[in-house]
C-alpha positions as CSV (number, residue, x, y, z in Angstrom):
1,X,-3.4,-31.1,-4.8
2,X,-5.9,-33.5,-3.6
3,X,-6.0,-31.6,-0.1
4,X,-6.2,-28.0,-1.7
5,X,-9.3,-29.9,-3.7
6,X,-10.4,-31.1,-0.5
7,X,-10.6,-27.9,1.8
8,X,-11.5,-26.0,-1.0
9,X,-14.8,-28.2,-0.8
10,X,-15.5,-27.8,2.6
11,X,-15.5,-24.2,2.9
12,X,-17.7,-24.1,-0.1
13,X,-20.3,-26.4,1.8
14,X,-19.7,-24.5,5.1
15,X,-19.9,-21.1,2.9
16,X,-23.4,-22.2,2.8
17,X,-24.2,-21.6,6.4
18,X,-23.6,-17.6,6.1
19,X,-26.1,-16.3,4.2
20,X,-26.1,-13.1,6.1
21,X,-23.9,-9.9,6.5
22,X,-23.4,-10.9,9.8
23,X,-21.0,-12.8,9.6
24,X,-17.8,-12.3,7.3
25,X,-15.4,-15.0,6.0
26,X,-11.6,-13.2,5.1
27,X,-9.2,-15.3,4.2
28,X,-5.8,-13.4,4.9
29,X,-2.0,-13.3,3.7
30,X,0.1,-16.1,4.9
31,X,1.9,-16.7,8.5
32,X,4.4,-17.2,6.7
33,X,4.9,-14.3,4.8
34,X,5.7,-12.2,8.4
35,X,4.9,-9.2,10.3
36,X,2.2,-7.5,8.7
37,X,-0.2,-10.4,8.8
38,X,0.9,-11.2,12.3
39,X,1.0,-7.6,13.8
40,X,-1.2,-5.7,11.6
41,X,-3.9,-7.9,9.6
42,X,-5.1,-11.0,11.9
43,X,-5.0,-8.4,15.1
44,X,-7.2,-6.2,12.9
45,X,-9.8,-8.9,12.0
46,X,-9.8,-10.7,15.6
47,X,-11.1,-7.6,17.0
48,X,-13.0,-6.5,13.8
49,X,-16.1,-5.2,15.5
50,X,-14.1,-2.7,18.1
51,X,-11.9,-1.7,15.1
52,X,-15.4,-0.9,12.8
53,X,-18.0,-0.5,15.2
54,X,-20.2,-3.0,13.1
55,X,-22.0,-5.7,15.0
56,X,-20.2,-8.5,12.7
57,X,-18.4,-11.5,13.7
58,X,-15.7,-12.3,11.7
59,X,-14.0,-16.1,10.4
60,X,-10.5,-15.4,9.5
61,X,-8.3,-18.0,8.4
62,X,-4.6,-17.4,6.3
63,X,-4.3,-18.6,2.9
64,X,-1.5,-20.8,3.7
65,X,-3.8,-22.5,6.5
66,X,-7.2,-22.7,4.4
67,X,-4.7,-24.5,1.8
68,X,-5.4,-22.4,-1.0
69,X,-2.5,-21.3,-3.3
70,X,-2.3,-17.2,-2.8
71,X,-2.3,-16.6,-6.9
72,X,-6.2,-18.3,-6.3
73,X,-7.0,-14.6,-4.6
74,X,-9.2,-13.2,-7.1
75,X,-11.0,-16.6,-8.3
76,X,-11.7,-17.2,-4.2
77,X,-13.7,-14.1,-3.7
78,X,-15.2,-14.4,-7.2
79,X,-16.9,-17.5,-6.1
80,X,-18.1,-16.1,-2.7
81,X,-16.0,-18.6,-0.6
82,X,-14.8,-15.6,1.4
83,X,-16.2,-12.1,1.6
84,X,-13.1,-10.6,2.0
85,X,-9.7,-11.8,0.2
86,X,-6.4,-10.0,1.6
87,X,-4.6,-10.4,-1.9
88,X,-1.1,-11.0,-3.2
89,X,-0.8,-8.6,-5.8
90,X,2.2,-10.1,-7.8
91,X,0.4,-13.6,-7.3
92,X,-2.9,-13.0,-8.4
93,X,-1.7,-10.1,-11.5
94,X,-1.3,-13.9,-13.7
95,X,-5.3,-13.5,-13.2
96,X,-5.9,-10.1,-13.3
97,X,-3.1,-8.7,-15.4
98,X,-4.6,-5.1,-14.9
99,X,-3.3,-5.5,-10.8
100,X,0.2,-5.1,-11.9
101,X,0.3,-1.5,-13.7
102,X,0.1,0.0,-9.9
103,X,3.4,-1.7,-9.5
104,X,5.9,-2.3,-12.4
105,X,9.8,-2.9,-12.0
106,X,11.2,0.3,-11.7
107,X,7.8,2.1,-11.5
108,X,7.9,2.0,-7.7
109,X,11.8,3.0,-6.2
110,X,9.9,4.0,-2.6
111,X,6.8,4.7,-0.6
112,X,6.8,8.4,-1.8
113,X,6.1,7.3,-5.7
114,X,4.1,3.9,-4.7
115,X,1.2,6.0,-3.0
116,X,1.3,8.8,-6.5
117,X,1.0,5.9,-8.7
118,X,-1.4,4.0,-6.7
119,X,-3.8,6.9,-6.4
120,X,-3.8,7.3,-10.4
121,X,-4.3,4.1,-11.6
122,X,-6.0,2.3,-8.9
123,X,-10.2,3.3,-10.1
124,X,-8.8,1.4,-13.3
125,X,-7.8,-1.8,-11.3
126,X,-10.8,-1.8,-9.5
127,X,-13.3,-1.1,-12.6
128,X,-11.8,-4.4,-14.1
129,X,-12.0,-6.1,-10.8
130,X,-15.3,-5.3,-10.9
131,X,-16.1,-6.6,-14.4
132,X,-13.9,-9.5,-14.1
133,X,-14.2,-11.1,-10.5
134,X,-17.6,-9.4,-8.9
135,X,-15.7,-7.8,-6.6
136,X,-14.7,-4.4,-5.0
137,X,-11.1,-3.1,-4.0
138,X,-11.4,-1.8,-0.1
139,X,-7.8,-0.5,-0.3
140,X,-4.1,-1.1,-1.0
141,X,-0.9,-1.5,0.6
142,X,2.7,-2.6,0.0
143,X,4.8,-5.5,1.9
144,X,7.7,-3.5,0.8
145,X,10.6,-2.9,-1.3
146,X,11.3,-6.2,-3.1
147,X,15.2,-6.9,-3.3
148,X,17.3,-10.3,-4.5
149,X,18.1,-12.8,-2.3
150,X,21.2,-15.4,-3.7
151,X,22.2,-18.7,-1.9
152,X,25.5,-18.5,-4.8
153,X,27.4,-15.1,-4.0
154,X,26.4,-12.4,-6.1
155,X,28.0,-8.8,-6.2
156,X,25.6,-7.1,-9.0
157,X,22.7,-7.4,-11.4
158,X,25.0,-9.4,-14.0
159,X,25.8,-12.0,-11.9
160,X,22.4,-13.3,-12.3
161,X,23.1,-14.8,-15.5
162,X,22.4,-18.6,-15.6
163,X,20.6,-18.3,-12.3
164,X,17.0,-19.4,-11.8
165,X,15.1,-16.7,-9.9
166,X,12.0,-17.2,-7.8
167,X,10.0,-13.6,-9.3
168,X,6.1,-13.0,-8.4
169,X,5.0,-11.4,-11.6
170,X,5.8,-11.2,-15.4
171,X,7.5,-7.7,-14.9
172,X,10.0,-9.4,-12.4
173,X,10.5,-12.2,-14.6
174,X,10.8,-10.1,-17.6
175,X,13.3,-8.0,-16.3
176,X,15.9,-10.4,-14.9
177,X,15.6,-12.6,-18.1
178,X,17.7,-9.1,-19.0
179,X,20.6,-10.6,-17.2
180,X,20.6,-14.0,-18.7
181,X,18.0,-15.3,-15.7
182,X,14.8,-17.4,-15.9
183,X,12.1,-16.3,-14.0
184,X,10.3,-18.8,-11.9
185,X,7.0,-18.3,-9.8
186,X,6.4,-20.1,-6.8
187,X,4.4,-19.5,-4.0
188,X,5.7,-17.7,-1.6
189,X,5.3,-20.5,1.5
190,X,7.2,-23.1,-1.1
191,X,10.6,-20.8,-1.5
192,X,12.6,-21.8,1.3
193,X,12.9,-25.2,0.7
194,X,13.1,-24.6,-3.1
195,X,16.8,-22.8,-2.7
196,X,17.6,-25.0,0.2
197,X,17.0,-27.6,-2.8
198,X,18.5,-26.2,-5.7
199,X,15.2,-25.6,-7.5
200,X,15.8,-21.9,-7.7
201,X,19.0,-19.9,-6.6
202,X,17.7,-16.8,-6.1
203,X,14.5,-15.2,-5.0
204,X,12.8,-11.7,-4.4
205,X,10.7,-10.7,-1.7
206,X,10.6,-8.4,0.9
207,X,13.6,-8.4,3.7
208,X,10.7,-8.8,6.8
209,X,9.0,-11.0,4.8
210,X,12.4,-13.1,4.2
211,X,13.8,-13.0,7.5
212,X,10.1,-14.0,9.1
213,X,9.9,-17.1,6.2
214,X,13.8,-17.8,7.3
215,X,15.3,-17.6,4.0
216,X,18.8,-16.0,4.9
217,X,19.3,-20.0,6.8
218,X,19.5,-20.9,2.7
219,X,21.1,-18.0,1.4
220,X,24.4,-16.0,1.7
221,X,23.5,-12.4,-0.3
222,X,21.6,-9.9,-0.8
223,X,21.1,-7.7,-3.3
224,X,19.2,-4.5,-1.6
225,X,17.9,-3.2,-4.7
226,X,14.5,-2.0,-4.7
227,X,13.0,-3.5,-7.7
228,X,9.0,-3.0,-7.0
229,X,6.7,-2.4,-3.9
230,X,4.5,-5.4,-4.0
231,X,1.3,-4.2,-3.5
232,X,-0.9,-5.8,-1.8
233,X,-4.9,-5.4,-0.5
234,X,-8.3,-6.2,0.3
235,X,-10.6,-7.3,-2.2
236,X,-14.9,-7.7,-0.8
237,X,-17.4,-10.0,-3.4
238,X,-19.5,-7.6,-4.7
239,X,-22.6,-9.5,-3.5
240,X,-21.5,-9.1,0.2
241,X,-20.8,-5.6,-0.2
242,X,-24.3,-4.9,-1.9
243,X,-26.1,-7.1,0.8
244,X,-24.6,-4.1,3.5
245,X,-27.1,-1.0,3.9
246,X,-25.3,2.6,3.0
247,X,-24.0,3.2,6.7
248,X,-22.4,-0.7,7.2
249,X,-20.3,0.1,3.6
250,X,-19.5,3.1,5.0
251,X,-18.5,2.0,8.6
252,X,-16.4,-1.1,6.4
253,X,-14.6,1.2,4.0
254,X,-13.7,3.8,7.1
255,X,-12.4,0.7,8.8
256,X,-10.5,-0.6,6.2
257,X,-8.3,3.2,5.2
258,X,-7.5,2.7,8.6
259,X,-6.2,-0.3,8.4
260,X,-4.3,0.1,4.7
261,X,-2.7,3.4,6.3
262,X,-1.8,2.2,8.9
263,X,0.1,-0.8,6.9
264,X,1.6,1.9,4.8
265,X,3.5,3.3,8.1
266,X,4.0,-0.2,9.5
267,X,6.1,-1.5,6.2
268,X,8.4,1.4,5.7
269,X,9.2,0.6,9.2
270,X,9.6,-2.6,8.8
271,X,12.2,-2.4,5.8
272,X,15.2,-0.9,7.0
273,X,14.7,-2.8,10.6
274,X,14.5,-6.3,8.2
275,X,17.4,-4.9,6.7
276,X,20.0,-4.7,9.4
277,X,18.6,-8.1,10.8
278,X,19.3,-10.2,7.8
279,X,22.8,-8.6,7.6
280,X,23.3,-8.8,11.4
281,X,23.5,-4.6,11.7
282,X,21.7,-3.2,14.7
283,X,19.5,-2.1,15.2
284,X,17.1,-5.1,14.7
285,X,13.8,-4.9,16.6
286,X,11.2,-7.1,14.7
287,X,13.0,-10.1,13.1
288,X,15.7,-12.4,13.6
289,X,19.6,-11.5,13.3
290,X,21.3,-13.4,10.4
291,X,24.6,-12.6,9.2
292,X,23.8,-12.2,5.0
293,X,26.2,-10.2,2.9
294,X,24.8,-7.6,1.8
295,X,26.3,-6.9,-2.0
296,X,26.6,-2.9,-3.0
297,X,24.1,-1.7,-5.1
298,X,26.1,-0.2,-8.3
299,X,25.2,3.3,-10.1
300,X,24.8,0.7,-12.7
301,X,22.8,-1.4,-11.2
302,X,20.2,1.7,-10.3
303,X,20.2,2.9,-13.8
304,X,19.5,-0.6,-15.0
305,X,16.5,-0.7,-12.7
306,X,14.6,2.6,-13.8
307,X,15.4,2.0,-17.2
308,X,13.5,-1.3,-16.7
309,X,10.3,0.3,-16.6
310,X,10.6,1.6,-20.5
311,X,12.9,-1.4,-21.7
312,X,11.2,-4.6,-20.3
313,X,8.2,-4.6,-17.8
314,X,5.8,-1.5,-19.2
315,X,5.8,-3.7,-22.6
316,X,6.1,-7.2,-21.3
317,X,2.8,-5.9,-18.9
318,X,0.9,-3.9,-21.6
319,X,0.8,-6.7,-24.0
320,X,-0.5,-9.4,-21.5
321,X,-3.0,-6.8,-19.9
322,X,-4.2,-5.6,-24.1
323,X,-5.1,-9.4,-24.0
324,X,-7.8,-9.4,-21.4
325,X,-8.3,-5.2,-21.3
326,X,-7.5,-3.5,-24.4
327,X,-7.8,-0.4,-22.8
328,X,-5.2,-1.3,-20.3
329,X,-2.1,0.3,-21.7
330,X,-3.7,3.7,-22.9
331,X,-5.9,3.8,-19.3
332,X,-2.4,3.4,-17.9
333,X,-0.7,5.8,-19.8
334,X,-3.4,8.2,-19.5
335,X,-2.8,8.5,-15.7
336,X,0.2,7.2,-14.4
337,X,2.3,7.7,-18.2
338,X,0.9,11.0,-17.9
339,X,2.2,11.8,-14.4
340,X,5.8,10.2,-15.6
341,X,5.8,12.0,-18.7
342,X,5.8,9.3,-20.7
């Protein structure tokens, strides 16, 4: 703790040294947490000027290198450490409960109904984003269908009773307390060790993130269920994005579609590929082969899931989000509810 106190410090007193627009701080998604930070975000940022065509050099650094804990996201660029915060959305929804109505257990079942649902509720997020943290939402993306990984065999949903499971957000944790589980969040970058310890004996992520972090070495299933999407994104501090002139916003938001889009593409590629690597199925292009068992996903097990959306997370997640918005549920209900039919 004393280290995290520690850098946190010195970026604050080297913060001080950029007081202009010419120079942006972003501090990104983890190594750790694979593929999309290594591929898609840090290229994107180490060649930030070709990619935006602003004369602006750029100081990136990962969360999990600064030594900040990624559910800190929203208090980091609140403070005006960084300009730019690449957010966890799970991890930083404990802060800004309003985050995790674009992506609720069995809101999100693929990329189709992710990018609907983002679209409707999204000027909601970022109005209390605003409010709340001084800051602007410059886009959002997913890291990818969110399944269960099991060091003790598993064949279903209902063998997760008694278990302790590593979940990002209250909607995860609410809905596998439905199977007799406890939800526990950890950072992502402390997981690995955690099952290899016993601390948890499950956890959900994303299968590229999970192969890149090396969790199948610790685990023998998986359960390739998609619970939620895991959105992801870029947050600015509202100061930094005031301090540009009309054509520098513009040049930074143009940048940043492309670069959310283009994440989009890249994680629905990356899903089935991450897929066939953990189970040691070909073809496996971007990770490493492991040799999981994959457990079947039931008709049960399906049903349980979209039913989760009505039964556990929408009210576990309205009445946290009432707490600090009480507009939350009715704006939620009046855009995404509305497209559902709820």
């Amino acid at each position: 703790m004393r280290t995290i106190f520690a850098t946190t410090a010195a970026l604050c007193i080297a913060g001080a040294a950029y007081a202009d627009t010419n120079s942006l701080r972003v501090l990104g998604q983890p190594v750790g947490s694979g593929l999309i930070q290594q591929e898609m975000e840090q290229p994107f940022f180490d060649s930030f000027s070709e990619n935006s065509g602003m004369d602006v050099s750029i100081d990136y650094l990962p969360v999990d290198v600064a030594g900040i804990p990624d559910n800190d996201g929203m208090r980091v660029v609140r403070t005006g450490l960084f300009d730019i915060v690449s957010f966890r959305g799970p991890q930083v929804s404990r802060d800004e409960p309003t985050m995790l109505g674009l992506d609720l257990v069995g809101l999100n079942p693929d990329y189709e109904s992710g990018r609907t649902h983002v679209e409707a509720f999204l000027p909601t997020v970022n109005a209390a984003v605003e409010d709340r943290f001084n800051a602007r939402i410059l886009g959002v993306w997913p890291a990818g269908p969110q399944v269960i990984f099991c060091a003790p065999e598993i064949t279903g949903l209902q063998d997760l009773e008694g278990l302790k499971v590593r979940v990002g957000d209250q909607s995860a944790a609410a809905f596998v307390a439905q199977f007799g589980a406890v939800g526990i969040p950890m950072p992502f970058g402390e997981v690995q060790q955690s099952i290899a310890r016993g601390v948890v004996d499950c956890a959900i992520t994303g299968p590229a993130s999970a192969n890149s972090a090396g969790w199948p070495e610790v685990t023998t299933t998986v359960l390739p269920i998609a619970l939620q999407l895991a959105m992801n994104g870029y947050v600015i501090n509202l100061d930094t994005w005031n301090g540009l002139d009309t054509g520098q916003q513009e040049q930074l938001q143009a940048a940043m579609d492309v670069l959310t889009a283009n994440i989009w593409e890249y994680s629905e590629e990356l899903y089935q590929d991450a897929l066939n690597c953990n189970t040691g199925q070909e073809p496996c292009e971007h990770g490493t082969p492991y040799n999981l068992t994959a457990a079947p996903v039931s008709e049960e097990d399906l049903a349980a899931v979209a039913d989760a959306l009505v039964g556990s997370s929408l009210p576990a997640w309205a009445a946290q989000c009432n707490a600090v918005n009480a507009t939350c549920e009715a704006d939620w209900m009046g855009t995404v509810g509305a497209a559902l039919g709820l």
